[in-house]
C-alpha positions in Angstrom: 23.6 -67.0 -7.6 21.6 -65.7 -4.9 18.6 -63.6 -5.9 16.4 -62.9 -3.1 16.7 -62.6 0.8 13.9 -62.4 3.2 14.8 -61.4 7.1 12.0 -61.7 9.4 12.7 -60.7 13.1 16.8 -60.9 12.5 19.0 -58.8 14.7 18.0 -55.3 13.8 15.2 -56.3 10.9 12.4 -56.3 12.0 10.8 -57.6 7.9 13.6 -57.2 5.2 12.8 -58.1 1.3 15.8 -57.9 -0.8 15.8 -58.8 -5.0 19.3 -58.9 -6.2 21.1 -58.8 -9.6 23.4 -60.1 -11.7 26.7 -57.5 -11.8 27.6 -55.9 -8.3 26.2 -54.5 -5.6 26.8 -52.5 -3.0 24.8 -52.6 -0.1 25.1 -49.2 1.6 24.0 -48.1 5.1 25.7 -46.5 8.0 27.5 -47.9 10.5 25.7 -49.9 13.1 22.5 -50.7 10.6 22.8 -54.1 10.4 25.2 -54.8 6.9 27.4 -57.5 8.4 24.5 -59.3 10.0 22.7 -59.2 6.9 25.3 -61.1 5.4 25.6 -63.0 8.3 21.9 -64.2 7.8 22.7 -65.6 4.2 25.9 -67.2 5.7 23.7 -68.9 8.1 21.2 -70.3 6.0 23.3 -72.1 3.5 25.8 -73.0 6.5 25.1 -76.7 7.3 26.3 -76.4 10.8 25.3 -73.3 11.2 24.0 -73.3 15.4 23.7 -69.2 15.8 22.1 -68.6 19.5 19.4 -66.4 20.4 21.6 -63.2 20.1 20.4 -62.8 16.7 16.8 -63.2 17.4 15.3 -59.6 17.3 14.7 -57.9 21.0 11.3 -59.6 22.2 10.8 -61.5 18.8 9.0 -65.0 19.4 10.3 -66.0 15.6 12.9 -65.6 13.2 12.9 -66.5 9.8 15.8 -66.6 6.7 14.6 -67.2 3.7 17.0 -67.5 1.0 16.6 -68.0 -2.8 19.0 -68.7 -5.4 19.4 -69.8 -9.4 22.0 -72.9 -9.0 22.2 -73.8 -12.8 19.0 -74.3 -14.5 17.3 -75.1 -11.3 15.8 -72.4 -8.8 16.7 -73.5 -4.5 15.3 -72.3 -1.8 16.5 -72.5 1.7 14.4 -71.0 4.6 15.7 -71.5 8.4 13.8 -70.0 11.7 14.3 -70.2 15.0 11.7 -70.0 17.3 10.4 -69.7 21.4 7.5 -70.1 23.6 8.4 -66.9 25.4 11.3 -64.4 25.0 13.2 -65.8 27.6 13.3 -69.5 26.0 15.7 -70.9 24.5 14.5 -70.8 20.4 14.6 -74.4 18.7 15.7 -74.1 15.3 14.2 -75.8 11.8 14.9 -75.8 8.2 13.1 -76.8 5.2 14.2 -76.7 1.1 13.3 -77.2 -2.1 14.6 -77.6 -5.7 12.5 -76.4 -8.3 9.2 -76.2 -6.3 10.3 -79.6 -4.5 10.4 -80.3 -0.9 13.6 -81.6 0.0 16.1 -81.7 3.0 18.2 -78.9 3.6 21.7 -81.2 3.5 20.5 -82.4 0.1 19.6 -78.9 -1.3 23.3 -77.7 -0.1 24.8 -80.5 -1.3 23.1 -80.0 -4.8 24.3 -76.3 -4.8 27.7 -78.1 -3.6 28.2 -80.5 -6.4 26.6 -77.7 -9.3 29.6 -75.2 -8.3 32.2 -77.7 -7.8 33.2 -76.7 -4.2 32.5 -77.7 -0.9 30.2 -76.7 1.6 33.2 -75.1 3.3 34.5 -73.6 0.6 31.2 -71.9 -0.2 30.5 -70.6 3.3 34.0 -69.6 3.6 35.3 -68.1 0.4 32.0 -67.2 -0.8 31.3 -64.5 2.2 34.1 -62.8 3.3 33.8 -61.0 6.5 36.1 -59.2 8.5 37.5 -62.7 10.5 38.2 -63.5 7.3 39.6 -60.4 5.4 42.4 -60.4 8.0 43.0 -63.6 8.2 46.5 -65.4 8.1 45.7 -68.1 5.6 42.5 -69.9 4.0 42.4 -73.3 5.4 40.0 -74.7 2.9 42.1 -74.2 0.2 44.1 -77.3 -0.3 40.6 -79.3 0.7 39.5 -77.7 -2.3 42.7 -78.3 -4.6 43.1 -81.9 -3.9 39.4 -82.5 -4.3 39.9 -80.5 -7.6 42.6 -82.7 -9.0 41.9 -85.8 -7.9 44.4 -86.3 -5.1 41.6 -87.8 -2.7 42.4 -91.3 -3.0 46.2 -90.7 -2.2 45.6 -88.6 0.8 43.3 -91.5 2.0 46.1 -93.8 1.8 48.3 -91.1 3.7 45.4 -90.6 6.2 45.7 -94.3 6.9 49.5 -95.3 7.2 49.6 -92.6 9.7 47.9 -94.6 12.4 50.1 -97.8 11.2 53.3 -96.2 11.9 52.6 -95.0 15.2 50.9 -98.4 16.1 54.3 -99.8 14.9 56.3 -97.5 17.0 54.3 -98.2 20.1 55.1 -102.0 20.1 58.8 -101.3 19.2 58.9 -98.9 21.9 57.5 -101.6 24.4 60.0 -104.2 22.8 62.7 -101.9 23.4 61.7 -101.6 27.5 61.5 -105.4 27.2 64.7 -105.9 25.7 66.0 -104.3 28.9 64.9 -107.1 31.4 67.2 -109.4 32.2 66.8 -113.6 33.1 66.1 -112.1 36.5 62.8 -110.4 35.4 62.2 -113.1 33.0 61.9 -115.8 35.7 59.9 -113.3 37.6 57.3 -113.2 35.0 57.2 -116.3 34.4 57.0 -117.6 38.0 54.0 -115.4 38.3 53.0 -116.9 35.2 52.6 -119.8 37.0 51.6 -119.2 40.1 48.7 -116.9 37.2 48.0 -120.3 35.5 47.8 -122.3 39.1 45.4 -120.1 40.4 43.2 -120.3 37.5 43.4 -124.0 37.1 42.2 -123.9 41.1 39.3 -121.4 39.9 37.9 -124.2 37.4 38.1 -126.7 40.1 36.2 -124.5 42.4 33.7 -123.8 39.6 33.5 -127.9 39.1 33.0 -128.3 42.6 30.5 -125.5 42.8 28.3 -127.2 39.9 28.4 -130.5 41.6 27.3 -128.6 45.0 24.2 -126.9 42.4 23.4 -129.9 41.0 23.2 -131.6 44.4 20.7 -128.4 45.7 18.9 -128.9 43.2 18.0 -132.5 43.7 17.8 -131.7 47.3 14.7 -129.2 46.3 13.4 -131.4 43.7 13.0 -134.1 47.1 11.6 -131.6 49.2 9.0 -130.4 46.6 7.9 -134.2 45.5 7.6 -134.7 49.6 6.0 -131.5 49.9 3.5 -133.1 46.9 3.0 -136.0 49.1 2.3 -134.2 52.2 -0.6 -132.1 50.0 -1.9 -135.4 48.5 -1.8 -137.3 52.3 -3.6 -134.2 54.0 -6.4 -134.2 50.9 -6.7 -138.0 50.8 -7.3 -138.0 55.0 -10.2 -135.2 54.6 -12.1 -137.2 52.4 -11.3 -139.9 54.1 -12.8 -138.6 57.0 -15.8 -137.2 55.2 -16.4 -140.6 53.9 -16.1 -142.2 57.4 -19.0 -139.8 58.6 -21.0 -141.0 55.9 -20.6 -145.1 56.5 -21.2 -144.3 60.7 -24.4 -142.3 59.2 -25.4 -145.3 58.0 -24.2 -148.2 59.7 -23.2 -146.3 63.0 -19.9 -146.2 65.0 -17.3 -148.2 63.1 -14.1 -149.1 65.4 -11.1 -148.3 63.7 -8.5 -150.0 61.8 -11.8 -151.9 60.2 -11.8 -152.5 56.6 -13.8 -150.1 55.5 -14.2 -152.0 51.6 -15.1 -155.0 53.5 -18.1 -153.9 55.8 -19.8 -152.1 53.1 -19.5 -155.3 50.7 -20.8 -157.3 53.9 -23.8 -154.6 54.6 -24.5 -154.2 51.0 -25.1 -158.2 51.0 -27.2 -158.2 54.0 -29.0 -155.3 53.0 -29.9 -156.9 49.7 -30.9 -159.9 50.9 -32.8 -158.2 53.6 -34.8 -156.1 51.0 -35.1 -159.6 49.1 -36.9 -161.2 52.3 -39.0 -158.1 52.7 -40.0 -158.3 49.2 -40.9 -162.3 49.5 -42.8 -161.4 52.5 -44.9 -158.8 51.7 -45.8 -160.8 48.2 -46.9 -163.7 50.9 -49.3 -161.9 53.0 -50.5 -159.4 49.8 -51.4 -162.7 48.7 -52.7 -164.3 52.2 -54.8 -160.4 52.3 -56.2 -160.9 49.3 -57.2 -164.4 49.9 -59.2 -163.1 53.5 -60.6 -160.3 51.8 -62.2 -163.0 49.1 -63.5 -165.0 51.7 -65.1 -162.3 53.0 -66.8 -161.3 50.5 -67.9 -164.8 49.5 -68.6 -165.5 53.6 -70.7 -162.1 52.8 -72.5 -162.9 50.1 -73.3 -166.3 50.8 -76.7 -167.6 52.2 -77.6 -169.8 54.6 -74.3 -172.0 54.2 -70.4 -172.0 54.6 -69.0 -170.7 50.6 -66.6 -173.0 51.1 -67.8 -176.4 52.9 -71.2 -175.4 51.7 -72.6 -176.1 55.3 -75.2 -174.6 56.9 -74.8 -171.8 58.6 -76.7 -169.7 60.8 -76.5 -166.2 61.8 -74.2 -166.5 64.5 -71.7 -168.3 63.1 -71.8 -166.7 59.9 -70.8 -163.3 61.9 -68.3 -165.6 64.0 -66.8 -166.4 60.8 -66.9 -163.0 59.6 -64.9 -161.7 62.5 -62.3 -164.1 62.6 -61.8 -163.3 58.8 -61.8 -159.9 59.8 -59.2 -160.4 62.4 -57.1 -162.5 60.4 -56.9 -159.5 58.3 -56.3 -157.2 60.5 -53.0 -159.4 61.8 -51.3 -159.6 58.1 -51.7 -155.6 57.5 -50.0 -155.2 60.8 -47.5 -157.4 59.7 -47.4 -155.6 56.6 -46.6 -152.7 57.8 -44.3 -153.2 60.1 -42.2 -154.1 56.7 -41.0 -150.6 55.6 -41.2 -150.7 51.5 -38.5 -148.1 51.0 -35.8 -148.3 53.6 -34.1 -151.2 52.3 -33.7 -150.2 49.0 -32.3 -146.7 50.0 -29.9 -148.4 52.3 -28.7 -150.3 50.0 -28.2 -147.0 47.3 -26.4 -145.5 50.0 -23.6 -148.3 50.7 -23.4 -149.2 47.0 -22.5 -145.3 46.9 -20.3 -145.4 49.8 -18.2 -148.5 48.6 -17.5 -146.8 45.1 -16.3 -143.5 46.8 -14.2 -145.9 48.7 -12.9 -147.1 45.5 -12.1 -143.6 43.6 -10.6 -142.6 47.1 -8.1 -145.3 46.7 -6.1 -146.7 49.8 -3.9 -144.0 51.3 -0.8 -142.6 49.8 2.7 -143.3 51.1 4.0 -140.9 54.2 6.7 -138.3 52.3 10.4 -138.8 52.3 11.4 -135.4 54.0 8.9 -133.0 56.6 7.2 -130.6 54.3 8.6 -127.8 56.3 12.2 -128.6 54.5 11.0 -127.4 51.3 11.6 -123.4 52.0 15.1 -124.4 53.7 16.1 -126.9 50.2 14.5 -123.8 48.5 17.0 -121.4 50.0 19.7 -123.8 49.9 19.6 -124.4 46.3 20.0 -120.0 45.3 22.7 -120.0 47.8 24.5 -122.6 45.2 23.5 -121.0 42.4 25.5 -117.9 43.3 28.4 -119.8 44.7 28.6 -121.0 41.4 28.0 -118.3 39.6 30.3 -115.9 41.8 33.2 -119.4 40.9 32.4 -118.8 37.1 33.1 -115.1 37.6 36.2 -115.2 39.6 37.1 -118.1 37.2 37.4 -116.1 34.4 38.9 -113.0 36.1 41.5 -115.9 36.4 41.9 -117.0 33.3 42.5 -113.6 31.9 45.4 -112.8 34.8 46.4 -115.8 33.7 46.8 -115.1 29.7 48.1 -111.3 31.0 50.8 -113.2 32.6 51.9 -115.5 30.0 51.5 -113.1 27.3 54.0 -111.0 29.5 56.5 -113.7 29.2 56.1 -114.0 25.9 56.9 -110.7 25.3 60.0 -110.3 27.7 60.9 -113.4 25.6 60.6 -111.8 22.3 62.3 -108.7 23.4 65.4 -110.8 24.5 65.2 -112.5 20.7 65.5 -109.2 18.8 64.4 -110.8 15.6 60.9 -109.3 15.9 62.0 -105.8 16.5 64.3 -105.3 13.1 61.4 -106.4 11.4 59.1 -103.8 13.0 61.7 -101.3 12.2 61.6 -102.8 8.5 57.9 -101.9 8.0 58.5 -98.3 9.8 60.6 -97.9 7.3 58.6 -99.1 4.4 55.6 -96.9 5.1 57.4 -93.6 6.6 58.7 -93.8 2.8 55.9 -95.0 1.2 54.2 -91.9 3.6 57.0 -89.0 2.0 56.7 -90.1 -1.4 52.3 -89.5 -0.9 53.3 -86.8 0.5 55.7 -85.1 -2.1 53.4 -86.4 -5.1 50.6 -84.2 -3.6 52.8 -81.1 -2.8 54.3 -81.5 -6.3 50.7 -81.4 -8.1 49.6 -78.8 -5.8 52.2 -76.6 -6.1 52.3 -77.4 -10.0 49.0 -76.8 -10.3 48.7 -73.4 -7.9 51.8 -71.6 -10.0 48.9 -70.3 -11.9 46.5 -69.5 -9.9 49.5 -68.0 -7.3 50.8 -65.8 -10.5 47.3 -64.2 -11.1 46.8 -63.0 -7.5 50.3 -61.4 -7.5 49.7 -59.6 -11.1 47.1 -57.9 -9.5 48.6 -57.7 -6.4 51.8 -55.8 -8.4 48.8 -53.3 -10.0 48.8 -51.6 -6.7 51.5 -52.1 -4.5 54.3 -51.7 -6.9 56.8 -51.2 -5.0 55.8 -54.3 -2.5 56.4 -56.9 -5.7 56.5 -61.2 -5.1 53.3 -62.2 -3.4 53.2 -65.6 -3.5 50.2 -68.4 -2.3 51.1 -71.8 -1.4 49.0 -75.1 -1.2 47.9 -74.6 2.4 46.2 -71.1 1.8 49.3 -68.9 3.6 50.6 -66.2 1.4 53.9 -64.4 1.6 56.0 -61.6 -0.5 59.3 -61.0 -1.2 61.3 -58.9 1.9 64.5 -58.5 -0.3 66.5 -58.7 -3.1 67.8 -61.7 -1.9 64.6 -63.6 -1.9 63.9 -63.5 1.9 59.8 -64.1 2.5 57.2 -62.1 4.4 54.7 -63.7 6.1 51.1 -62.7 5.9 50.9 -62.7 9.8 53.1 -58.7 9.8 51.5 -57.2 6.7 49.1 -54.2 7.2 45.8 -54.3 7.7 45.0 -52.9 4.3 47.6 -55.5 2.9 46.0 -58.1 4.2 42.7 -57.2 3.5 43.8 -56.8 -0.3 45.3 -60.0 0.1 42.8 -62.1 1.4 40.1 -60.3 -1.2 42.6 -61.6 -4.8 43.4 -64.8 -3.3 39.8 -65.7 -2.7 38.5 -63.8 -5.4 41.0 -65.9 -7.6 40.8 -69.2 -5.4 37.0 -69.5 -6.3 37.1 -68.3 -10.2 40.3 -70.7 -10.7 39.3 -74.3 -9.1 35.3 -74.1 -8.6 31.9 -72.4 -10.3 30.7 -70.4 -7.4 29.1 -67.3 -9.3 29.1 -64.9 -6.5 31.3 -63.6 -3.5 29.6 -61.5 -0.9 32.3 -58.8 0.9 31.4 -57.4 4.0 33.1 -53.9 4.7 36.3 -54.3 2.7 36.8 -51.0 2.0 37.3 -49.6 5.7 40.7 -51.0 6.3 42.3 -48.8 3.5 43.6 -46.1 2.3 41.9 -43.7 0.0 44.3 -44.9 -2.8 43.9 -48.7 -2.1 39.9 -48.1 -1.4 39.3 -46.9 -5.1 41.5 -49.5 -6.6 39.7 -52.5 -4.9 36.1 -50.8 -5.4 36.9 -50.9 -9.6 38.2 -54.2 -9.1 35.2 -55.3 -7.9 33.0 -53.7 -10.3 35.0 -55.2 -13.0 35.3 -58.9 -11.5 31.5 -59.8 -13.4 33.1 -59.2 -16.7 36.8 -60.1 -16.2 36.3 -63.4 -13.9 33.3 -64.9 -15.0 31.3 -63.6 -11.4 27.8 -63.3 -12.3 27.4 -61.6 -8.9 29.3 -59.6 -6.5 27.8 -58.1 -3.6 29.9 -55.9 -1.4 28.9 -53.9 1.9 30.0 -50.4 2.6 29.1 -47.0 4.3 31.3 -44.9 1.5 28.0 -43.9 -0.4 29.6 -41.3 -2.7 32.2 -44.0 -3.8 29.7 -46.4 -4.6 27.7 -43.6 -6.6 30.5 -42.8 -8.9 31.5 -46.3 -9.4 27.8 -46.7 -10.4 28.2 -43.7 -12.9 31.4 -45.0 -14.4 30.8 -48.4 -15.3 29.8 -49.9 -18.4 27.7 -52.7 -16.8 25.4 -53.6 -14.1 26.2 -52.0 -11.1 23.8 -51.1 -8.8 23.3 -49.7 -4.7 20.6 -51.2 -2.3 20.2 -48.9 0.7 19.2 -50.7 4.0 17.5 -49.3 7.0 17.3 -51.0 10.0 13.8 -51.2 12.0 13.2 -49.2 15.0 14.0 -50.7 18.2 11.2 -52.0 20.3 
């Protein structure tokens, strides 16, 4: 049962704390304090699709909380919901938390735990367990025979019932488009099937058109794959002429002007030779006259350093022919370093660096590629040309199979005009009708039978208590759908619930729920909002005992009811021999 209910900033509360009791309660306040939205709180909370809008959100109130706790069992729930915005304006965005026994959990699961623990549905609960005054004057309880074939078991053959439904109908369709067929006659027929044809004839000229579309890619795309190798070939022509060129510079830097179409390979081998066997004769020539300068130079010295005759001939020799000798040593000399250096030591070896250089660049250069197949300037053209075919034939792949499906329209058509004509196929679709509109009616009477075996009890309680104050108004009766009626006459005539009174109904609604959840779940409480306004002072005092005696008579460990009628409430309170007790609420003042 429900124990405790917080309001923070809800409607008219501005904090509400509430601790309530086993037995029953009556909430008393005036009119216009806030007792149906109280109730309307709790509904809320353990509602799970409850979506209330900022109307209940208390006049400037940034947040509003409901915080409900309950005793489900042995285990203690809590569900708190809020709603809150940035400004008072804003639309509020709502949140939810739970737990069971101290334990965080999601709101769905701690309803569904209450759910399964009291044998009822979520709806059921929300609905039967607060009755307010949409539905104290109600016509019928709609979640009654959810609850009655959940009860006993009928689930599984209303699932079955659920889903021959959408067979039959499925069934009557294609008769129903047999039976327009049957009507064509050999006229339409050769209609359908000359469009057939002309259907399958266009397609077969779509996959053509795609064929021919692929072979129109494929030859693109070889087209491109040309233009790009020439375009390759163009690159490699243009890279192998620059160094080409560079190179040229280099042999003219050398050897000077070379006339074209020369072979290039050939003049530097030739140069190369001639410059080695130039730097050969160089070499042999200055080792000659090193040698013939050091042989002077020695007989110089000796010429020098000799007395009075020749170092060599060993004749005399006097002073003026020793200097005569000495200068035309000296001379000789002089003439073989002039010759020496007009041989430059370096040059020929450099020169011969620089072609050996040359020639192996002309090597790695390699003779000059072949000319390309196409003008490189094709390749943006073959480029274009190549996505122009690929959505030709992707545009023929598409229309293709727009085709084909006209194509399998049409036929299937013809098949069908054909079928109709046969017959055959339409007694047998009538066959299965048949079969499952029966198979449907005897679901249906199976449930109806256990319902209404089943509710004979439950219908015979309400009207016993029913009888207890209306006499004279005997034979209420509640069927499996929720909708109750009473006998009109002595001949057995029925009165809907839709022209009693509003106290009637009222009463009504109040045993068949009251009985409804005591007979087929484990609910413990029922909250009532303001069900003693609609009656009279007779029928007032009867339902206010009754519902001070529910606890002890039904099994209810709680019944909560709202009401303005103080004094009632006070002598109830006075006369009963259990729990009954008044909570008094007081709104907050307005802001």
């Amino acid at each position: 049962m429900i124990t405790r209910v917080r309001l923070t900033n809800w409607r008219a509360y501005e904090r509400l704390d509430l601790q309530i009791g086993q037995g029953t309660t009556f909430i008393v306040a005036a009119n216009g304090v806030g007792k149906s939205s109280f109730i309307e709180a709790v509904r809320w909370a353990l509602d799970p699709g409850g979506r209330p809008g900022d109307h209940v959100m208390r006049r400037r109130a940034l947040d509003t909380t409901v915080h409900v706790e309950l005793v489900v069992g042995t285990t203690e729930v809590v569900v708190e919901r809020t709603l809150t915005r940035k400004t008072a304006l804003a639309t509020p965005t709502a949140a939810s938390s739970a737990t069971i026994d101290g334990t965080p959990v999601p709101v769905d699961d701690a309803l569904r735990h209450i759910a399964d623990a009291w044998s009822a549905g979520t709806a059921l609960i929300h609905r039967a367990g607060f009755l307010i005054d949409k539905t104290l004057m109600a016509d019928k309880e709609p979640q009654l025979e959810e609850q009655l074939i959940r009860l006993y078991s009928l689930d599984n053959l209303q699932k079955a019932q659920m889903e021959i439904r959408p067979v039959v109908k499925a069934l009557e369709d294609q008769a129903r488009a047999l039976k327009r067929g049957a009507k064509a006659g050999a006229a339409e027929l050769a209609q359908a099937t000359a469009a057939a044809d002309l259907a399958a004839r266009v397609a077969h000229a779509a996959v053509a058109l795609v064929a021919s579309r692929r072979a129109e890619l494929s030859s693109a795309r070889a087209a491109l794959e040309a233009s790009e190798r020439a375009a390759r070939a163009a690159r490699r022509g243009e890279r192998w002429a620059a160094d080409m060129a560079v190179l040229r510079a280099g042999i003219e830097a050398v050897l000077g002007p070379v006339a074209a179409g020369t072979d290039l390979a050939q003049l530097l081998r030739t140069a190369e030779a001639g410059a080695m066997a130039q730097l050969q004769r160089d070499i042999e020539a200055r080792a000659a006259l090193a040698e013939r300068l050091a042989a002077l130079e020695t007989s110089l010295d000796r010429l020098r350093e000799a007395g009075g005759e020749c170092p060599l001939c060993r004749r005399a020799l006097n002073a003026r022919s020793r200097n005569h000798a000495a200068h035309a040593h000296e001379q000789d000399i002089a003439a073989v370093l002039g010759q020496l250096a007009t041989i430059e030591p370096d040059l020929p070896s450099s020169v011969v660096d620089d072609l050996g250089a040359l020639r192996r660049r002309l090597v790695q250069l390699g003779p000059q590629p072949p000319s390309p197949e196409l003008p490189a300037d094709d390749l943006d053209g073959a480029r274009n040309a190549a996505a122009a075919a690929e959505r030709d034939w992707a545009n023929a792949r598409a229309a293709a199979a727009v085709a084909a499906s006209k194509a399998e329209d049409a036929q299937a058509l013809v098949d069908e005009l054909a079928r109709a004509r046969d017959g055959s196929e339409l007694v047998a679709i009538y066959q299965q009708v048949a079969l499952l509109e029966a198979a449907d009616s005897a679901l249906a009477a199976t449930i109806n039978e256990v319902l209404e075996t089943q509710l004979g009890p439950l219908s015979d309680q309400v009207n016993r208590r029913w009888e207890a104050l209306f006499p004279d108004r005997p034979g209420l009766r509640l069927d499996a759908q929720g909708r109750i009626r009473r006998t009109f006459d002595d001949d057995g005539g029925d009165l809907p619930s839709t022209v009693f009174s509003s106290g009637e109904k009222v009463i009504a609604n109040i045993l068949m729920r009251l009985t409804t959840i005591s007979a087929t779940t484990s609910i413990p409480f029922i909250w009532i909002d303001e069900p003693l306004e609609h009656l009279d002072p007779t029928a007032r005092s009867y339902v206010a005992e009754t519902l001070c005696l529910l606890p002890a008579a039904d099994g209810f460990a709680q019944i909560l009811v709202t009401t303005y009628e103080e004094g009632l409430a006070r002598q109830l309170e006075e006369r009963a021999d259990h729990a009954v007790q008044l909570q008094f609420l007081e709104a907050s003042p307005p802001r």
